[in-house]
C-alpha positions as CSV (number, residue, x, y, z in Angstrom):
1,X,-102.7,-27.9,-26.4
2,X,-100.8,-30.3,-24.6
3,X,-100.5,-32.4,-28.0
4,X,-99.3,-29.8,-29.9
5,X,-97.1,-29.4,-27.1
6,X,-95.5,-32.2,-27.5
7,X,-95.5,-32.5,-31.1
8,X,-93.1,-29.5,-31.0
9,X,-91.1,-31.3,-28.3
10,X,-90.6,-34.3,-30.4
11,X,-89.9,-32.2,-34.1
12,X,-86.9,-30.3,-31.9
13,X,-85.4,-33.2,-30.4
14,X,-85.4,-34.7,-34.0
15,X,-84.2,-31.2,-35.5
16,X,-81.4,-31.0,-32.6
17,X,-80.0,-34.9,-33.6
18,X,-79.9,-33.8,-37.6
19,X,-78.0,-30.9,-37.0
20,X,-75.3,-32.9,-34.9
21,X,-74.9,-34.9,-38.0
22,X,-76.1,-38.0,-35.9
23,X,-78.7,-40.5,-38.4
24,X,-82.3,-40.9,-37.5
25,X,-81.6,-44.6,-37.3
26,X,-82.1,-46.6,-34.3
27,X,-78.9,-46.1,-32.0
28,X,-78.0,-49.9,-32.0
29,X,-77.0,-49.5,-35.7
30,X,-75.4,-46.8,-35.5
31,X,-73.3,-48.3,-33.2
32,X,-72.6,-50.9,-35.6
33,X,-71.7,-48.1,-37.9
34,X,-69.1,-46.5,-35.7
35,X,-65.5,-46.5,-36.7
36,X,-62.8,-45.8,-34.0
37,X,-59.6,-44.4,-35.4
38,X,-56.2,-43.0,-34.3
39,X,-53.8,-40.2,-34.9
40,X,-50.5,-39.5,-33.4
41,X,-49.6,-35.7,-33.6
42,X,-46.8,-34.3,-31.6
43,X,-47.9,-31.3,-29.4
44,X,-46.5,-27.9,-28.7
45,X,-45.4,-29.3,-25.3
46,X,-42.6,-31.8,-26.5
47,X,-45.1,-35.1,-26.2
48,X,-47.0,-37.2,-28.4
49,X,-50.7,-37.2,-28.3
50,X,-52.5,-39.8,-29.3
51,X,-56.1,-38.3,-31.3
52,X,-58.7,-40.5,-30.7
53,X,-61.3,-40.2,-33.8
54,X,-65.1,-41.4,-33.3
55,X,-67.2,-41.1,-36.3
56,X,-71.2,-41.3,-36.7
57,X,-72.2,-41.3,-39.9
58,X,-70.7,-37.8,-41.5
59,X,-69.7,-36.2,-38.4
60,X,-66.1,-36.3,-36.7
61,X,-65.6,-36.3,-33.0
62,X,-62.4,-36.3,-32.1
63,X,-60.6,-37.0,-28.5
64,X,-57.4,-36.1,-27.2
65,X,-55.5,-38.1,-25.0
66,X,-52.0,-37.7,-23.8
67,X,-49.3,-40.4,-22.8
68,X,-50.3,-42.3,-19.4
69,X,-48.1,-40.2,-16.5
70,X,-47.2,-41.8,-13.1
71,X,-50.2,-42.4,-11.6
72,X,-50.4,-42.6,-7.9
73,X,-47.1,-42.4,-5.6
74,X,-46.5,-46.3,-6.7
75,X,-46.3,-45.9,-10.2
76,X,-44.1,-43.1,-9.8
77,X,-41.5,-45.2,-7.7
78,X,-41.5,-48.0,-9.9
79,X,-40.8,-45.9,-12.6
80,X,-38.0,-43.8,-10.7
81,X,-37.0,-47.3,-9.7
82,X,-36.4,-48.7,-13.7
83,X,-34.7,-44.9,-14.4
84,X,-31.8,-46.0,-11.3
85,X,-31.8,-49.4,-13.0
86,X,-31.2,-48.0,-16.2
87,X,-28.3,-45.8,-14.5
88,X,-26.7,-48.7,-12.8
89,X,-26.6,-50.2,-16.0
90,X,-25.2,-47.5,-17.5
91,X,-22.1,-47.5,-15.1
92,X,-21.4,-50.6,-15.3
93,X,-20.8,-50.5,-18.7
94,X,-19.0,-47.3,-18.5
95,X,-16.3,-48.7,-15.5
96,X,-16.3,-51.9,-17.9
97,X,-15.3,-49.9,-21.0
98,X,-13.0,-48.2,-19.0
99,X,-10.8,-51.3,-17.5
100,X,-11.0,-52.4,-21.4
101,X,-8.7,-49.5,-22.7
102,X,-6.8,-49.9,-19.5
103,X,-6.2,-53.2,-20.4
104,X,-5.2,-52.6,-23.8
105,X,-2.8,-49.6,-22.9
106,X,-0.8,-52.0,-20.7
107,X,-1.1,-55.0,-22.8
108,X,-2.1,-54.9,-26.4
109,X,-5.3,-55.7,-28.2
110,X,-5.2,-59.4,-28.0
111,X,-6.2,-61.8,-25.4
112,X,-4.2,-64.4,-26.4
113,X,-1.1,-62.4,-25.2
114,X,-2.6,-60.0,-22.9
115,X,-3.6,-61.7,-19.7
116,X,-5.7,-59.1,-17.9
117,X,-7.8,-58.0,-21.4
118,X,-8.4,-62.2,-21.3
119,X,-10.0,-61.8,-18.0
120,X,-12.1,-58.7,-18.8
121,X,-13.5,-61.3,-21.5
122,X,-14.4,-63.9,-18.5
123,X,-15.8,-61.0,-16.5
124,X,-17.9,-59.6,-19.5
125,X,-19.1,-63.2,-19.4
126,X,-20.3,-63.7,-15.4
127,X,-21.6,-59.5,-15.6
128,X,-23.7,-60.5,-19.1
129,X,-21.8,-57.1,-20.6
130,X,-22.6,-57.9,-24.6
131,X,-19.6,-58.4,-26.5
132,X,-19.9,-55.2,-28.7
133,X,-19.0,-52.9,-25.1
134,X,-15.1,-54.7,-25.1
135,X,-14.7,-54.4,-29.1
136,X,-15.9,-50.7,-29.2
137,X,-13.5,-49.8,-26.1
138,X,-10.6,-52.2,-27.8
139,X,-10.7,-49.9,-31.2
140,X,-11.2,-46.6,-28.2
141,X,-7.9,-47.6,-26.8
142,X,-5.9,-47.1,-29.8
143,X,-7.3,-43.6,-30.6
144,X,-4.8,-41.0,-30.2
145,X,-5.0,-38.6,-27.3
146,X,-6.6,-41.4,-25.4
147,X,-4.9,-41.9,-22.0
148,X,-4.8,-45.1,-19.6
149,X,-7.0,-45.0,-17.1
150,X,-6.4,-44.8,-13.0
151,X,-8.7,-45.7,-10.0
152,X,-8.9,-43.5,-7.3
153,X,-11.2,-43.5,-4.5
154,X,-12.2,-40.1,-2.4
155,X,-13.4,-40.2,1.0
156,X,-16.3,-37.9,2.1
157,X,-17.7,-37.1,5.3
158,X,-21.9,-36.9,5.1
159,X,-24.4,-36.4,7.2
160,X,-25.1,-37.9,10.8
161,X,-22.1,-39.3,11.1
162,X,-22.4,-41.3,7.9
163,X,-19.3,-41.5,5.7
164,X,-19.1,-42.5,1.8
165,X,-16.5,-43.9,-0.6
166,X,-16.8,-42.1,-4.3
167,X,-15.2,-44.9,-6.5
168,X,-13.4,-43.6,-9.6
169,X,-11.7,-44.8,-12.5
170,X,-10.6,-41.6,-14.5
171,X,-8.1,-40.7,-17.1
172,X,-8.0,-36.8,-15.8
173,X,-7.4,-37.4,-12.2
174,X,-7.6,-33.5,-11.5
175,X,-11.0,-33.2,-13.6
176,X,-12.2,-35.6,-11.5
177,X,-11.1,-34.8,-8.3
178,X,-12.2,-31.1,-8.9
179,X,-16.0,-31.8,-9.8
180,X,-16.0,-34.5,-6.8
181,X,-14.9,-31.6,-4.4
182,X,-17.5,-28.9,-6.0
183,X,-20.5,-31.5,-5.7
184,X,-19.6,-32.4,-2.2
185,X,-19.3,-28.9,-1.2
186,X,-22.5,-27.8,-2.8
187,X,-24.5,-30.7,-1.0
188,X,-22.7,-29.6,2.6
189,X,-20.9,-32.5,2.7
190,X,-16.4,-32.7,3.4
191,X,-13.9,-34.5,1.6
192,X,-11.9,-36.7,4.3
193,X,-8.5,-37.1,4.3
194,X,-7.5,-40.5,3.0
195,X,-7.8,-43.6,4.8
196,X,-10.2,-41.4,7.9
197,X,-13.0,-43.2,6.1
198,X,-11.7,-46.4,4.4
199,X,-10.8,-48.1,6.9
200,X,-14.6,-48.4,8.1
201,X,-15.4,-50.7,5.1
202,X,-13.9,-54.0,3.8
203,X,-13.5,-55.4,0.3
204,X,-15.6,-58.0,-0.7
205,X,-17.6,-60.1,-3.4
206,X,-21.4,-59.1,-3.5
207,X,-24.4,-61.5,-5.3
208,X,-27.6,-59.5,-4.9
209,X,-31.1,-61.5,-5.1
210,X,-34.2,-59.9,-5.6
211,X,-36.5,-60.6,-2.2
212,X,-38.9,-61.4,-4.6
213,X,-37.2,-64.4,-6.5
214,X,-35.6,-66.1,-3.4
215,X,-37.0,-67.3,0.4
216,X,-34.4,-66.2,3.3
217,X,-34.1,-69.9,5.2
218,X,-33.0,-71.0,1.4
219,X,-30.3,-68.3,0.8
220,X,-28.7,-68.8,4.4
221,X,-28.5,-72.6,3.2
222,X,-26.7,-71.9,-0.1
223,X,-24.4,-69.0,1.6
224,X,-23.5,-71.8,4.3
225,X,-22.7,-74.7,1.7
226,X,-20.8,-72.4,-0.4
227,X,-18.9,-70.9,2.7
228,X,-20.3,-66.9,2.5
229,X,-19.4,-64.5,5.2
230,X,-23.1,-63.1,5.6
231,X,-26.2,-62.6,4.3
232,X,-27.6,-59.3,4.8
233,X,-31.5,-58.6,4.4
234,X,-33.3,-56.2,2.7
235,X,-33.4,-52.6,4.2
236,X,-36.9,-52.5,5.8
237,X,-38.1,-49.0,4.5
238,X,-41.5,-48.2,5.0
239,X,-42.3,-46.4,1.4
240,X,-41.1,-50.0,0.2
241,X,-42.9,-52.6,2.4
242,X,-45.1,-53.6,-1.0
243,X,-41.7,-53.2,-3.2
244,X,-40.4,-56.7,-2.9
245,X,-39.1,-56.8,-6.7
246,X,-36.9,-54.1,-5.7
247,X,-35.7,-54.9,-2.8
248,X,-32.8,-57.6,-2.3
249,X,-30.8,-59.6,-0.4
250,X,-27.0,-59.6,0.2
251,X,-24.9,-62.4,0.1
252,X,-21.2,-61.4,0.7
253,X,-18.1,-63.7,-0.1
254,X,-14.5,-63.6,-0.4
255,X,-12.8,-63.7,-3.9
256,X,-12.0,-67.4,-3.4
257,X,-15.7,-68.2,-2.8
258,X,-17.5,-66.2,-4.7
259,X,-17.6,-68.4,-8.0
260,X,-19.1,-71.4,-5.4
261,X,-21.7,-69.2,-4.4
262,X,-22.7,-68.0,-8.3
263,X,-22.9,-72.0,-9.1
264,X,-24.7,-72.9,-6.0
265,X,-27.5,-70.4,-7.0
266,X,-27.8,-71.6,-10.7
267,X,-28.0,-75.4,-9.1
268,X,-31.2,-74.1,-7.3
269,X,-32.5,-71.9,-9.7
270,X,-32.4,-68.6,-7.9
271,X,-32.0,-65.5,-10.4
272,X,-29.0,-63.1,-8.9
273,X,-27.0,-60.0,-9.7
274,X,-23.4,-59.8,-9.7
275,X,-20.8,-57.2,-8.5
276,X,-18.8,-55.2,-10.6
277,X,-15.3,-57.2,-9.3
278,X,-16.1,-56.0,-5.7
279,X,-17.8,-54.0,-3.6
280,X,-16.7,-52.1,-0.1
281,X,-18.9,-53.5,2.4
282,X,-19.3,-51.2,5.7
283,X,-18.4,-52.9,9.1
284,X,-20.6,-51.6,11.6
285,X,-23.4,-49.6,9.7
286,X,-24.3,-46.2,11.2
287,X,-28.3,-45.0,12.1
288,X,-28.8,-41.5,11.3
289,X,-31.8,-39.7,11.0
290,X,-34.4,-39.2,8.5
291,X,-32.9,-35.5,7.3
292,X,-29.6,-36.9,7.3
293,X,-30.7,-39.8,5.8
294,X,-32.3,-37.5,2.8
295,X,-29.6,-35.1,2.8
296,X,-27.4,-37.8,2.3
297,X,-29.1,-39.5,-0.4
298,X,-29.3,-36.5,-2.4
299,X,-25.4,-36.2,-1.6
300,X,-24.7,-39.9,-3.2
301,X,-26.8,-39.4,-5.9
302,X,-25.4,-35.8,-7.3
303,X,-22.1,-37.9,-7.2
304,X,-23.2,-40.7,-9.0
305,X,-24.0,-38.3,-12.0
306,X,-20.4,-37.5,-12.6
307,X,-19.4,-39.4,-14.9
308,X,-15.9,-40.0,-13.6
309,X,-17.4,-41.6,-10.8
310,X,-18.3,-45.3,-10.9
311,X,-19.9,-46.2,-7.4
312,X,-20.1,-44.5,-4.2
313,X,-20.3,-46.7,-0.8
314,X,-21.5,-45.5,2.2
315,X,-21.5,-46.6,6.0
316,X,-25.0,-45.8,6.4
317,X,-27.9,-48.1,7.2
């Protein structure tokens, strides 16, 4: 009984495996057999997905996968992180287009004649801009309609005490003065009157250096050679303690210095990032706390996607 038992046992298992489309060979050959191939369709959801297809003998089996997400609270910042990278860049080249058709408003479309257009070519140089940003915003210039434009800067008080700088450089001074106002009301914030918040900060030339790419004793040597005013450290955050690539060092000059400081760094092999002509620097930094810190970090950033607005400073540690 117990034979025929298992007779039956062993003729379903073998019935089971045929119907699956799986051979009756050993499994070591048909794992030489197998052929992995992949699809890309695009979903109902707006993403790729990527089809996986596994094939034994006759039979398809195929898996779905998705694109990798953030995985983990790491992954996510790093990610967030090369997004505000991206931005930065973005405004750069924006403020930089801008001064370009400035330029050429004032002056004309050559540098040979035009003094401050020959400059922006020096500048595109030291802030790696490419080449293609001044041409496009040379021809931009001449387009009709196509007004100079005009810096502004609009003081705002945040949160805690804190108080920011919204640098501008618009062609519509009451477009942008308007959708300033609105985002700084919506946040909670108030627009200052001019010069209650300015005078908190001073203009100055900023190199920034990854913590990652430079040892502290070192940059305190090159900022004392080149004659820098200070060297500020990286903010100490806790979320960022493992974040060393994006965290950075300060090294703050005067105009006159400034191209010392740049040289003295390439001598020494540090990698740096440049200003974007200056930056306002705050004189004694302000401690708030953590909900006015968020609060005001939400504020900064909501002005920072106008696209009027080039940079906003604040006083804030």
């Amino acid at each position: 009984m117990s034979t025929s038992s298992s007779t039956i046992k062993a003729f379903g298992t073998l019935l089971v495996r045929f119907s699956n489309g799986v051979s009756l060979k050993p499994s070591n050959f048909i794992s030489h057999r197998s052929i992995l191939s992949r699809d890309l369709s695009y979903s109902s959801s707006g993403t790729w997905v990527s089809f996986c297809g596994l094939k034994y003998g006759n039979s398809d089996r195929n898996i779905s996968t998705s694109p990798p997400m953030c995985m983990g609270r790491r992954s996510c910042k790093i990610a967030g992180r090369k997004t505000a990278n991206d931005a930065k860049k973005a405004k750069l080249y924006s403020r930089f287009g801008k001064e370009v058709v400035s330029a050429v408003k004032k002056g004309g479309s050559s540098p040979v004649s035009n003094t401050a257009l020959a400059a922006l070519f020096e500048k595109a140089k030291e802030l790696d801009i490419p080449r293609d940003i001044i041409e496009r915003n040379i021809k931009r210039a001449s387009e009709k309609g196509q007004e100079a434009y005009i810096e502004k800067f609009y003081e705002v008080y945040g949160y805690g005490g804190a108080g920011m700088i919204a640098q501008v450089l618009t062609d519509k001074v009451n477009r942008s003065v308007a959708r300033v106002r609105e985002v700084v009301k919506d946040c909670g914030g108030k627009m200052a009157d001019s010069g209650s918040i300015m005078f908190k900060f001073k203009r100055a030339r900023v190199v920034n250096i990854k913590a990652a790419d430079a040892d502290k004793d070192q940059l305190l040597a090159i900022a004392l050679d080149a004659g820098a005013d200070d060297v500020v450290e990286p903010s100490m955050d806790e979320d960022d303690i493992e974040e060393d690539s994006e965290r950075h060092y300060k090294i703050v000059s005067s105009m006159e210095n400034y191209s010392a400081i740049l040289e003295k760094l390439r001598e020494e092999g540090v990698a740096f990032e440049t200003d974007n002509g200056f930056e306002l620097v705050p004189l004694t930094p302000v401690e708030v706390d953590d909900e006015a810190m968020d609060l005001n970090k939400e504020l900064i950033s909501k002005l920072l996607e106008l696209d009027d607005v080039d940079a906003v400073y604040t006083d804030q540690k």
